[in-house]
C-alpha positions, 0 to 999 in steps of 0.5 A, a space after each residue: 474519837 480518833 484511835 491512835 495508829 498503834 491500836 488501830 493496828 491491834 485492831 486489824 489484827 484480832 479483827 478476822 473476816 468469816 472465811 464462808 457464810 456456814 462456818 459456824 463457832 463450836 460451843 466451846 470456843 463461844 464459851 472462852 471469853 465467858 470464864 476466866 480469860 474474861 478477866 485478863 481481856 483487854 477492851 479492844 480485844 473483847 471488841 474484836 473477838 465479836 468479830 470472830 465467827 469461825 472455829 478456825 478464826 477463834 483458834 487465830 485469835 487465841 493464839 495470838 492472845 497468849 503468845 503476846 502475853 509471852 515473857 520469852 519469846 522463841 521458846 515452847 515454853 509460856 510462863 504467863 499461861 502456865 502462871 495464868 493456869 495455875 491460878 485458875 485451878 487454885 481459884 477454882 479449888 479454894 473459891 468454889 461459891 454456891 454452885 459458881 465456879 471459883 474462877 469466876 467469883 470476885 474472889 477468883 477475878 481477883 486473885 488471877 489478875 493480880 496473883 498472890 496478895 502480899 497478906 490475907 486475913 479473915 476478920 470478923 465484921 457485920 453487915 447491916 439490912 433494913 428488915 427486923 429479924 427476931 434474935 438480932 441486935 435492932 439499931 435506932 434506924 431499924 436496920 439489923 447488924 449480923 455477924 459475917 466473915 470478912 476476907 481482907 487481902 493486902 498488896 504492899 510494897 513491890 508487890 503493888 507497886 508493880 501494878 503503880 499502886 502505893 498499897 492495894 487493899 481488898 475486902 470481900 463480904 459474905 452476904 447475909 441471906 445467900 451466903 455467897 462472897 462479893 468484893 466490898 464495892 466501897 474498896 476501889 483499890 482493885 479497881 484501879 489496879 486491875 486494869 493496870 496488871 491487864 495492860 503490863 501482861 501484854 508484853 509483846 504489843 507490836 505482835 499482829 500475827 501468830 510467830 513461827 516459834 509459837 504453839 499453835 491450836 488454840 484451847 489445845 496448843 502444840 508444838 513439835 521440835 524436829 532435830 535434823 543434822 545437814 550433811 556437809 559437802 567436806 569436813 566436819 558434819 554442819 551443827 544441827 539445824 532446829 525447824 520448829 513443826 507446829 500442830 503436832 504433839 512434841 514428844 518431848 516438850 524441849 526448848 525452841 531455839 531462843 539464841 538471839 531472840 528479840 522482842 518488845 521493842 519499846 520507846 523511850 526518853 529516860 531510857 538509862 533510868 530503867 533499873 534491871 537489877 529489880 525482882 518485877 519485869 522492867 519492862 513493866 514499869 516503862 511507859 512508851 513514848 510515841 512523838 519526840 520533838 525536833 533535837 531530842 534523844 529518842 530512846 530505845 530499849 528491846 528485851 533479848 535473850 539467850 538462855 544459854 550464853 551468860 553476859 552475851 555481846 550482842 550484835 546489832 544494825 539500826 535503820 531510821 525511815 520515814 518521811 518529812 514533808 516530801 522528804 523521804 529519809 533513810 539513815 543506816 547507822 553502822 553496826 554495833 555490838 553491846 554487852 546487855 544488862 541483866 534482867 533479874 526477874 526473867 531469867 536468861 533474859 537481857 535489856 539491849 538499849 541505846 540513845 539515838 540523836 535526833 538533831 538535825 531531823 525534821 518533823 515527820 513520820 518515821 519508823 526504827 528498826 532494830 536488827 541483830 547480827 550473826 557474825 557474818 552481819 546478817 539480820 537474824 531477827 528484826 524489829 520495827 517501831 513507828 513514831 512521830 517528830 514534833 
């Protein structure tokens, strides 16, 4: 099977080589992917955490996992661990099943991949087994029917629609005998939409190594901010320079700075079609686009944010690369500045986009790359998205 070059690019990202022949994995970071990170696992990176081999490596990988899962980039603060966090303790407080621990029952898996069901119920229903049990109901097939609790959970509207399912309905089944609770297998909502909330928290796909601004220390992040004011040669002092220090306790957890910070740099056709103004991240129901043909608009869209400024214009240079046959193409567009739209539901966040003509342009390999300008015309931060013309 061909992989395609985006996840082979993943691939060669989680897969790290052991540094010497004796570096052995502690037990706890052997036991990670056994609890209820399991659950929010992609495949390739179930795939490549067989390829971690050291304490040192698993620390890399797990970073590296979380900080793709971060909504707003640049900051210390990573709202889907803590969400993903919470939901652990609640799971593991209300769905503790005969000595198993909450989080990793059915009821626990589901409840942390898909979060709060829009309503739950307890129904009581009954469950049938081929034995004759004195004091039951017997039916002509010689099964007997037993009372049990049934636990009915509901998806509905935006709340499942964000995981492109019309309605989600789950039923979990005390079973007879053992008592424990188990998902009801001839429900397959769940598992279709599962897969579907594991794909959308990856939210910074094109991450292959752990950022400067990111918390750093695998089971154990940290993240230091150290405020140092450069001294100016005449004049008024210089605004403080932030250096983020990672490894060390932060003694006070403030914000990195997140002025001007870029990410998820996405492709597109129908790029005027993604509403913003939505209570769910837009950038969860965006499906990427990897080949345009010859005379299309390739769209683009990158999350920005700024928690600081509101309705910030925002600076910007696009660059086109690739090549096409023995052609080696390189177009600088002039630079640019746009007003961002809002994004409701993530807070100081804004969705940059924009249209770029392909007419005129060949077949090939290409690359897109994004930056955003200071005032000077200096890159701040840049992104790059590969794609093919047809």
């Amino acid at each position: 099977m061909k992989l395609s070059a985006n996840r082979l690019l993943l691939l060669t990202a989680f897969v790290l080589a052991a540094s010497t022949a004796s570096a052995q994995m502690s037990d706890k970071y052997k036991e990670w992917p056994e609890g209820p990170e399991q659950w929010i696992m992609t495949a390739d990176e179930q795939r490549a955490w067989k390829n971690v081999k050291s304490d040192a490596e698993a620390i890399d990988f797990i970073d590296l996992f979380w900080v793709r899962r971060d909504p707003t980039p640049q900051t210390a603060k990573n709202e889907f661990h803590d969400e993903f966090s919470a939901r652990v303790r609640f799971s593991d407080a209300k769905f503790a099943d005969r000595g198993r621990r909450g989080a990793l029952t059915d009821r626990g898996r589901v409840f942390i991949t898909l979060g709060n069901p829009t309503s739950a119920s307890t129904e009581l229903g009954y469950s049938s087994f081929h034995a004759i049990n004195a004091g039951n109901v017997v039916n002509p097939s010689g099964g007997s029917r037993l009372r049990a609790g049934r636990d009915v959970w509901r998806w509905e509207k935006e709340d499942a629609q964000k995981f492109d399912m019309p309605k989600i309905e789950v039923v979990f089944v005390e079973q007879l005998g053992s008592g424990r609770v188990t998902r009801d297998p001839h429900r397959p909502d769940v598992m279709s939409a599962m897969p579907t909330a594991v794909r959308k928290a990856v939210v910074n796909p094109g991450l292959t190594a752990v950022p400067a601004w990111a918390p750093r220390g695998g089971l154990d992040p940290k993240i230091l901010v150290v405020t140092e004011t450069p001294v100016a040669p005449e004049g008024p002092a210089a605004a403080p320079k932030v250096t983020a220090v990672i490894g060390a306790a932060a003694p006070n957890p403030s914000l990195l700075p997140a002025i001007g910070s870029v990410s998820r740099l996405t492709l597109l056709r129908d790029v005027y079609a993604v509403e913003t103004e939505v209570r769910f991240d837009p950038f969860s129901k965006i499906t990427p686009v990897a080949a345009f043909k010859v005379n299309e608009d390739l769209g683009w869209v990158v999350q920005y944010c700024d928690p600081n400024e509101e309705d910030p214009v925002v600076r910007f240079g696009l660059r086109l690369t690739g090549t096409s046959g023995n052609e080696v193409i390189d177009r600088l567009a002039p630079p640019d500045e746009m007003m961002p739209d809002r994004m409701r539901a993530v807070p100081g966040c804004y969705m940059l986009r924009g249209l770029i003509p392909l007419e005129g342009m060949s077949a090939g390999d290409y690359q897109l790359e994004i930056s955003i300008l200071d005032a000077m015309g200096a890159a701040t931060s840049t992104l790059q998205q590969s794609f093919r013309i047809e």
